[in-house]
C-alpha positions as a LaTeX table, in Angstrom:
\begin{tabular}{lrrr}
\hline
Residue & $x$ (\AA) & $y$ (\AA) & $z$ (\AA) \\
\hline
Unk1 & 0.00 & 0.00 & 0.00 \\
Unk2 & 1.49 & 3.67 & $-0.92$ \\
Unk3 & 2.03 & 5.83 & 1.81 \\
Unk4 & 0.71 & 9.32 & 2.22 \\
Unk5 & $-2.43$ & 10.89 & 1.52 \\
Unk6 & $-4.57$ & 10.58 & $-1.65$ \\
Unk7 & $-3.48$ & 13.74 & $-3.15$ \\
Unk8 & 0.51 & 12.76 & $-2.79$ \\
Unk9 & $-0.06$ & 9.08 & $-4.21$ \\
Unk10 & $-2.01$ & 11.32 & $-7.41$ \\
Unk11 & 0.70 & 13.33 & $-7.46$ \\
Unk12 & 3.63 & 10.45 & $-7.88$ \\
Unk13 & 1.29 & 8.50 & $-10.21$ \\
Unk14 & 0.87 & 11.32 & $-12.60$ \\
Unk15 & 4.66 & 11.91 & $-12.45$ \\
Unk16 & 5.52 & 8.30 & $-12.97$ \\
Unk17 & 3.55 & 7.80 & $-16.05$ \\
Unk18 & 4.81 & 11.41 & $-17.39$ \\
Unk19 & 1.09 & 12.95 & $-17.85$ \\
Unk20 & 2.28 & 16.09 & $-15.55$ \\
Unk21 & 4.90 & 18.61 & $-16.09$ \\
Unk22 & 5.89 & 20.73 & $-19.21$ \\
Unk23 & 5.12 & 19.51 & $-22.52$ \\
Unk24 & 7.54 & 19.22 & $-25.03$ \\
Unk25 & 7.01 & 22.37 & $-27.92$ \\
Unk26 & 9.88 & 22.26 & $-30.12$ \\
Unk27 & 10.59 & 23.69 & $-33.30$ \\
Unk28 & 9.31 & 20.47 & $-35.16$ \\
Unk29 & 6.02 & 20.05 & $-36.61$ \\
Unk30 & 4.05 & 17.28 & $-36.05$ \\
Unk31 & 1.42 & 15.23 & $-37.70$ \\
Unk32 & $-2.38$ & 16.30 & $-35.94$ \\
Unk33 & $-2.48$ & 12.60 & $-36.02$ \\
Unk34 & 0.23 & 12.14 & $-33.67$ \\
Unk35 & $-0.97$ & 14.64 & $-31.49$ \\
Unk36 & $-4.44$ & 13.29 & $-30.94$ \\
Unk37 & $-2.92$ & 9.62 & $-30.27$ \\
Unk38 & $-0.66$ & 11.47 & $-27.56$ \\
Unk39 & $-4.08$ & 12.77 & $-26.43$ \\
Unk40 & $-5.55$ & 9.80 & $-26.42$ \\
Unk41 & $-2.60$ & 8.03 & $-24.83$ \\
Unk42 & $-2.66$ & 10.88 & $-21.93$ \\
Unk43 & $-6.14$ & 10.25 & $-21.50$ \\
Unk44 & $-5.66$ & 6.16 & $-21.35$ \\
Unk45 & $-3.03$ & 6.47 & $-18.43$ \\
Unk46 & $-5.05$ & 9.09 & $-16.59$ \\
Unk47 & $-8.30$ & 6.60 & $-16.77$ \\
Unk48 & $-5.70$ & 4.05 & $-15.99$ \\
Unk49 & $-4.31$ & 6.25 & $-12.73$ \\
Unk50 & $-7.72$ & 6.62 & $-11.56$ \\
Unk51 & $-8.80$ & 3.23 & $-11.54$ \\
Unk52 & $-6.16$ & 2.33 & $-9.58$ \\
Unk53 & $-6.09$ & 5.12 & $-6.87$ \\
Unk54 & $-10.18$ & 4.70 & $-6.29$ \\
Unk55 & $-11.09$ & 1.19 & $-6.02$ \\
Unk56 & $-14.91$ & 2.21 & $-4.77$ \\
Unk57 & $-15.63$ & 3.10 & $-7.99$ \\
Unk58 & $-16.03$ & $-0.15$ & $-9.53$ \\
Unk59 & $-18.52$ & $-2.92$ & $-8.22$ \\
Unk60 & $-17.65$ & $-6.34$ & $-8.17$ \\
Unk61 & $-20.60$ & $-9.32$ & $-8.19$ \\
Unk62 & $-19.58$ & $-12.52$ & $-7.10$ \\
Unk63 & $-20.58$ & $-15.16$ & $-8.90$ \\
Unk64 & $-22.51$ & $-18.14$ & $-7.16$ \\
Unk65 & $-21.71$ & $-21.02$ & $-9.42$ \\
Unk66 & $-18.68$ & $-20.73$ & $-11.92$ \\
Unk67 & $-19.83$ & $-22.64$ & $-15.48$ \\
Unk68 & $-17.11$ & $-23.00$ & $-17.72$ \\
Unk69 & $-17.21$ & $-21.87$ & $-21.10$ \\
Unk70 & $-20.55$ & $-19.19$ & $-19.76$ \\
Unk71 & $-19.68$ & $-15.71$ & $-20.70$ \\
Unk72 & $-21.07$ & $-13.82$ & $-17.90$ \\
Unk73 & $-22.20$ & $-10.05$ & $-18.29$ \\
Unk74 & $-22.35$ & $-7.74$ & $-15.18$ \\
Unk75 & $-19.47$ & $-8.99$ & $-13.14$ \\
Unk76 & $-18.08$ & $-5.49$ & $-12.60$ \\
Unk77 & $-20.29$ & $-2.88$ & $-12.18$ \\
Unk78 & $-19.75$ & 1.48 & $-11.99$ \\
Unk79 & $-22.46$ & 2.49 & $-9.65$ \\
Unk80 & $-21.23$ & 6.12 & $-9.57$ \\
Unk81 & $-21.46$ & 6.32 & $-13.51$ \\
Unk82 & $-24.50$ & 4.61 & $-13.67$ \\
Unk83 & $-26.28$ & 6.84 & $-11.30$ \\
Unk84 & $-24.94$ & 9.69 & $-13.15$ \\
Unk85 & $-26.02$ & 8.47 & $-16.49$ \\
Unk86 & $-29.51$ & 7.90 & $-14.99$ \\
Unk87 & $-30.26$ & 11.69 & $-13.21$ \\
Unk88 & $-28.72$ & 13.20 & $-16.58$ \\
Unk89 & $-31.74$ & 11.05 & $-18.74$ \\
Unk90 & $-34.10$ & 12.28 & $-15.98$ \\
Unk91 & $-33.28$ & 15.90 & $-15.82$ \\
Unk92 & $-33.61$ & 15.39 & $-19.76$ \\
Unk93 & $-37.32$ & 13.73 & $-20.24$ \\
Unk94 & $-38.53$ & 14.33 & $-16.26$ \\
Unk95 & $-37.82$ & 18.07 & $-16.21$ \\
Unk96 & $-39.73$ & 19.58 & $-19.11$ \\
Unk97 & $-42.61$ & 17.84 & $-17.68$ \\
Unk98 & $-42.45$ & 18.67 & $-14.05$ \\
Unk99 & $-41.60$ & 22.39 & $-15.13$ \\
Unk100 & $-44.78$ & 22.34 & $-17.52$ \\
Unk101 & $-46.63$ & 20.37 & $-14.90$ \\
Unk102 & $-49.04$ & 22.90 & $-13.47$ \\
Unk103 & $-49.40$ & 25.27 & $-16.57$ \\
Unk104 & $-52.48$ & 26.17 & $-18.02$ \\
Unk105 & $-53.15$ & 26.28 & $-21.69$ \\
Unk106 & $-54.05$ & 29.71 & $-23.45$ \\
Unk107 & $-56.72$ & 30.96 & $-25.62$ \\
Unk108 & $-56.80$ & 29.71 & $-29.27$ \\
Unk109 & $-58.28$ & 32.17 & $-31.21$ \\
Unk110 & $-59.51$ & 29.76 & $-33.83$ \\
Unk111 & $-62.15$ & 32.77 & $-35.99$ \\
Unk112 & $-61.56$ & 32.11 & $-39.47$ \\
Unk113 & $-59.44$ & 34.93 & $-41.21$ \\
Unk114 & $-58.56$ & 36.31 & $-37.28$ \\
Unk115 & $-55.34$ & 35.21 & $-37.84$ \\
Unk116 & $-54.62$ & 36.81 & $-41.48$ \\
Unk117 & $-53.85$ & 40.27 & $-41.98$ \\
Unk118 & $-54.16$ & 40.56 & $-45.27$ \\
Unk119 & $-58.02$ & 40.13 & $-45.35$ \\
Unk120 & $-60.49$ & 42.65 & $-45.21$ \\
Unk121 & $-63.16$ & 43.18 & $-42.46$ \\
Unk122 & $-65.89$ & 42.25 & $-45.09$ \\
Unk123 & $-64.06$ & 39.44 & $-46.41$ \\
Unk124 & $-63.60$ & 37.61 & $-42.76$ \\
Unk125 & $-67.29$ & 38.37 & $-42.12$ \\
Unk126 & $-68.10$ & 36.44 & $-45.24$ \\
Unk127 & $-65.88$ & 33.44 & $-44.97$ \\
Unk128 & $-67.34$ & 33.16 & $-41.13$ \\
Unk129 & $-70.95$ & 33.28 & $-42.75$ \\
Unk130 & $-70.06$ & 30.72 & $-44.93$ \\
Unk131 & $-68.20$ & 28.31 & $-42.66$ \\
Unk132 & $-71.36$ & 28.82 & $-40.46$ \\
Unk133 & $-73.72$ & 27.97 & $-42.91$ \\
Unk134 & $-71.41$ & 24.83 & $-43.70$ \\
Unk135 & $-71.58$ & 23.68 & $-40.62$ \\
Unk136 & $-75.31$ & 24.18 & $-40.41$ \\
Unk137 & $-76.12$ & 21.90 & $-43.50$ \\
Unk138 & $-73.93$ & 19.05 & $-42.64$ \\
Unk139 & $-76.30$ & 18.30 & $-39.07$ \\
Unk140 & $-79.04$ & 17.65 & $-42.10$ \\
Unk141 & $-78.87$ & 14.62 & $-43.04$ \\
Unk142 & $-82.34$ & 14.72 & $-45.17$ \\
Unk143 & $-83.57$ & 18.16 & $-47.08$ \\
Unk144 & $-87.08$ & 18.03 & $-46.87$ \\
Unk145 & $-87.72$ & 21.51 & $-48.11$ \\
Unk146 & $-86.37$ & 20.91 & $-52.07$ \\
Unk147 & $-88.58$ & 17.88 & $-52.77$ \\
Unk148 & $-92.01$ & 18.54 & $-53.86$ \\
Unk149 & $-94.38$ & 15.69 & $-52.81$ \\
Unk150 & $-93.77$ & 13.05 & $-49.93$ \\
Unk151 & $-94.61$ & 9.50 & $-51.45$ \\
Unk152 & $-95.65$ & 6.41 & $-49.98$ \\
Unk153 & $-95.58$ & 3.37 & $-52.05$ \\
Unk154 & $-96.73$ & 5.46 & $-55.19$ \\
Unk155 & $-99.58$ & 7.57 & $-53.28$ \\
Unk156 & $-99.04$ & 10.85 & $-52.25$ \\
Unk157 & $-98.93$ & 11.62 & $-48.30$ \\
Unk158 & $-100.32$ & 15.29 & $-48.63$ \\
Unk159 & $-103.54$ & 12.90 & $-50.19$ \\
Unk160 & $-103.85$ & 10.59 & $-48.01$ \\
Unk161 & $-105.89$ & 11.32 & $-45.55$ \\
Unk162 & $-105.38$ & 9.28 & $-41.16$ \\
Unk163 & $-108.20$ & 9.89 & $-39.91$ \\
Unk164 & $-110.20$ & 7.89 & $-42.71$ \\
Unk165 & $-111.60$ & 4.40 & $-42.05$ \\
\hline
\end{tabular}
């Protein structure tokens, strides 16, 4: 076990695998590709460093019955990034609708025309008129006023008259 406290150990670990202190800026150019594998080897032995120097980070299951040849899924588990992982989703889907979660809706003007500028005063008064009158006709389902004579098997109805026996 290292001595010291957990800052001190971070320190010599950094130092030891060369991540700290000044970085070399010579005169030489260098590839970009070379410079993002050095960034993604600095970032490889930090991950690496910090593995090592917090063990409660990881979760290990043990496993009741070892079966050869099983692949087993789950044996180490990151609670930390897990629970992380899970209030970021939340705060994503969960806190539009708590924030909208007592808000009332507004008016909809829905007048026909209300909404456009570019028509006249007569010419919304119209279209209303006629969406009106639309609306009126379709709860008809039978116009009685535009036929003539009311028929029953051949005889007229205005003819015949109930009350005769």
């Amino acid at each position: 076990m290292a001595k010291g406290s957990q800052l001190t150990q971070l320190k010599t670990a950094l130092s030891k695998a060369g991540v700290t202190g000044q970085q070399q800026q010579g005169k030489k150019r260098k590839r970009t590709g070379s410079v993002d594998k050095d960034k993604e080897k600095r970032a490889a032995k930090i991950d690496e460093i910090h593995k090592r120097l917090n063990p409660f980070d990881t979760k290990v299951t043990k496993l009741k019955h070892d079966v050869g040849g099983r692949k087993v899924k789950g044996v180490f588990g990151k609670p930390a990034q897990s629970k992380q992982a899970g209030i970021e989703q939340r705060k994503k889907t969960l806190l539009k609708e708590f924030s909208e979660k007592g808000r009332a809706g507004g008016v909809v003007d829905r007048r026909f025309g209300e909404n456009d500028p570019s028509m006249s005063l007569e010419e919304r008064m119209l279209e209303r008129f006629t969406q009106e009158r639309q609306r009126a006709s379709k709860g008809m389902a039978f116009n009685l006023e535009d036929e003539d004579e009311l028929t029953h098997y051949g005889q007229s109805l205005s003819k015949l008259d109930d009350f005769d026996d």
